[in-house]
N, C-alpha and C positions, 0 to 999 in steps of 0.2 A: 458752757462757754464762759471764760475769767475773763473780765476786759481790768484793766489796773487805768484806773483813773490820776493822772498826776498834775498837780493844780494847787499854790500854793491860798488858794480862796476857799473858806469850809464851805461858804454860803455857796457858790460854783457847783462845789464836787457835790454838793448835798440837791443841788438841781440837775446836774447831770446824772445825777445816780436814777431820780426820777424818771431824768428821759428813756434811758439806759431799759428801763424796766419794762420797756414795750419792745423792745428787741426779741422776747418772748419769756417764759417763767423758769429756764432752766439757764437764765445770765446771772455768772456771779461778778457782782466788783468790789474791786479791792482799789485802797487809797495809799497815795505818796502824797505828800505835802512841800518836798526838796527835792533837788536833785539825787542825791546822797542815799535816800531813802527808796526813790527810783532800782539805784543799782544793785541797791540791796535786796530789795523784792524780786528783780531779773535773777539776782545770783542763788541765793536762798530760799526764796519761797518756790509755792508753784507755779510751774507752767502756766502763760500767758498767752492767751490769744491772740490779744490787740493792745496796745497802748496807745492814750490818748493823752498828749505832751504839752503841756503849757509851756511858752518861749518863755516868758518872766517868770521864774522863781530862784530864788537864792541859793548858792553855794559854789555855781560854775556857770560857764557861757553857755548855752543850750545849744551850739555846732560842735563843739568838746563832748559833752553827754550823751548826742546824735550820734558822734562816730564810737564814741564807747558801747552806743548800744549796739550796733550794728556790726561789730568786733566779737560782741559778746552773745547775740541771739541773732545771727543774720537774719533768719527766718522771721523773727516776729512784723508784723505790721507795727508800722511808729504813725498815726495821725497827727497830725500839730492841731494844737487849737490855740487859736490865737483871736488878739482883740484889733491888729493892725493884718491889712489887706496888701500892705506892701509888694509890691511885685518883686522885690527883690529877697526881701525874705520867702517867699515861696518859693521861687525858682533857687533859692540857695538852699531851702528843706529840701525839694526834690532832688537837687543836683547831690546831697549826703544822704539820700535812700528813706527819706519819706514816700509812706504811700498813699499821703490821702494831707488836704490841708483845707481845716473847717474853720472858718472865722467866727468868733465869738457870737456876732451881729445872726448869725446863722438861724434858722426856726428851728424847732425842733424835730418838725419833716426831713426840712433840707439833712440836719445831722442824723437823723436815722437812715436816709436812704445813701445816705454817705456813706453812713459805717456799714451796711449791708454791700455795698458796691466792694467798701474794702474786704470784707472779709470772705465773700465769691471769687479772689484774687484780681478785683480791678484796683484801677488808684484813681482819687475824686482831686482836682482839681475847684478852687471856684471860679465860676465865669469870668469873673475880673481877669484871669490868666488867659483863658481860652480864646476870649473876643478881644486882644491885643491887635495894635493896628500890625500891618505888615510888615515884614522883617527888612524891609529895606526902608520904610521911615520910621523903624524902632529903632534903627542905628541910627539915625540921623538926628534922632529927639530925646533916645532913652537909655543912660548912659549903664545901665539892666540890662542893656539887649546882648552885651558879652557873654553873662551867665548862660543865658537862652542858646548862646550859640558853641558853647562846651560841651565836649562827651566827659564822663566820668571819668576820664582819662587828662582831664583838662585839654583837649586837644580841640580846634576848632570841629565844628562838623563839615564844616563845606572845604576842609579836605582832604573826607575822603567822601567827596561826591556828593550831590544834591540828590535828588529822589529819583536821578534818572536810572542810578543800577538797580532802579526795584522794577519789578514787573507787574502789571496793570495789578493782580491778584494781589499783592504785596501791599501796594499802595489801598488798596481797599481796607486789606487790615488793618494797616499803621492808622487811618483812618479814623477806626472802631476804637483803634489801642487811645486815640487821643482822645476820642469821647468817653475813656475809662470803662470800655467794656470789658466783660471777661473773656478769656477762652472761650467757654461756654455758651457765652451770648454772640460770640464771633461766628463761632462755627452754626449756630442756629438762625443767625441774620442770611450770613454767608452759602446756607445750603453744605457746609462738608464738613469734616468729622473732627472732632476734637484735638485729634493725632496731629492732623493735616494744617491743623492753625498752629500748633505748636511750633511746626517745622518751618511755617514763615513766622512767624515771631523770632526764631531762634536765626534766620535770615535776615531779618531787618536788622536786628540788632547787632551784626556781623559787617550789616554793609554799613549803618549809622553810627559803627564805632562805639555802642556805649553798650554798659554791662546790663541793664536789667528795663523793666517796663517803664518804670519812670522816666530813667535818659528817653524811650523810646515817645511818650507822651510830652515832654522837651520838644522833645525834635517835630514832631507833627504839629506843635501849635507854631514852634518859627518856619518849619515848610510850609503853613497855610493849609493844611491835611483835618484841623480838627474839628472843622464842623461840616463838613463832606460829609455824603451820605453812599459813599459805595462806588 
């Protein structure tokens, strides 16, 4: 497994690399220090499993870089790590295809079981996002709560529908999706087959208007979905 470390702090990456090393003995990482250097490692080196993206570093905006990556490796996993909790830099990482956002302040449990979630194909949110007040006094107090309520489409979510075209089953997973489970751990909470989760995921995201898991974890912490248990 390659994870590309990108962080323009040596003393950072040279502690993260540390952390990195308990993820198990056959993790390699590789460093970027720029953005620049970023793209260059995406384009010319090798294959990457995971990226772990510092917002501040020098050369370009890191929402220009984010959609460069995602142009360029859709596939890969892009975590943010960042030193600011911002609710609106998150939900602007999610809403441009982050799949995981770790704040600096983070232990180094918390960022291992992060990057393990992500790389099972969940996506980690931190709580600061999850346990946001309710969506109708976040618009009334938080002027973020717009973001929260776009599909990737920029299109509001509420409409095309609140969670009433999902079905009891449905709403179970979007659930699970918000707590950043995987497939795997859906269908194994859930009692059914791996297949069978796929095909409501690929349902919800149909009826919630947005392209991928992350719109879908969006959407379940503004429906109030993400800390349900089933």
């Amino acid at each position: 497994m390659r994870v590309l470390i990108a962080d323009d702090h040596e003393l950072f990456r040279d502690g993260l690399r540390l952390v990195l090393n308990e993820l198990g003995p056959d993790v390699e990482v590789v460093e970027a220090s720029c953005y620049e250097e970023i793209l260059s490692r995406i384009d010319n080196g090798p294959v990457v499993d995971v990226l772990l993206l510092d917002l501040v570093m020098p050369g370009r905006i890191w929402t220009d870089v984010l959609r460069s990556l995602k142009e360029r490796a859709p596939s890969l996993p892009v975590v943010i790590l960042s030193a600011s909790e911002d609710r609106r830099l998150v939900l602007e990482a999610v809403r441009l295809g982050a799949a995981g956002f770790i704040p600096k302040t983070s232990s180094s449990r918390v960022m291992l079981s992060a990057l393990r979630l992500v790389l099972s194909g969940g996506v980690y949110l931190p709580p600061t996002l999850i346990d946001e007040p309710s969506p109708m006094s976040a618009h009334a107090q938080d002027p973020t709560a717009a973001l929260a309520g776009l599909s990737h489409h920029g299109v509001p979510l509420a409409e095309h529908g609140d969670v009433s075209p999902l079905t009891p089953r449905q709403r179970e997973v979007l659930a699970l999706l918000g707590q950043g489970k995987s497939n795997k751990e859906i269908a194994r909470i859930l009692d059914l087959s791996e297949g069978t989760v796929k095909l409501h995921v690929t349902a919800i995201l149909k009826a919630l208007n947005v392209s991928n898991r992350t719109g879908a974890v969006v959407a379940a912490s503004r429906l109030g979905l993400a800390n349900l248990n089933g």
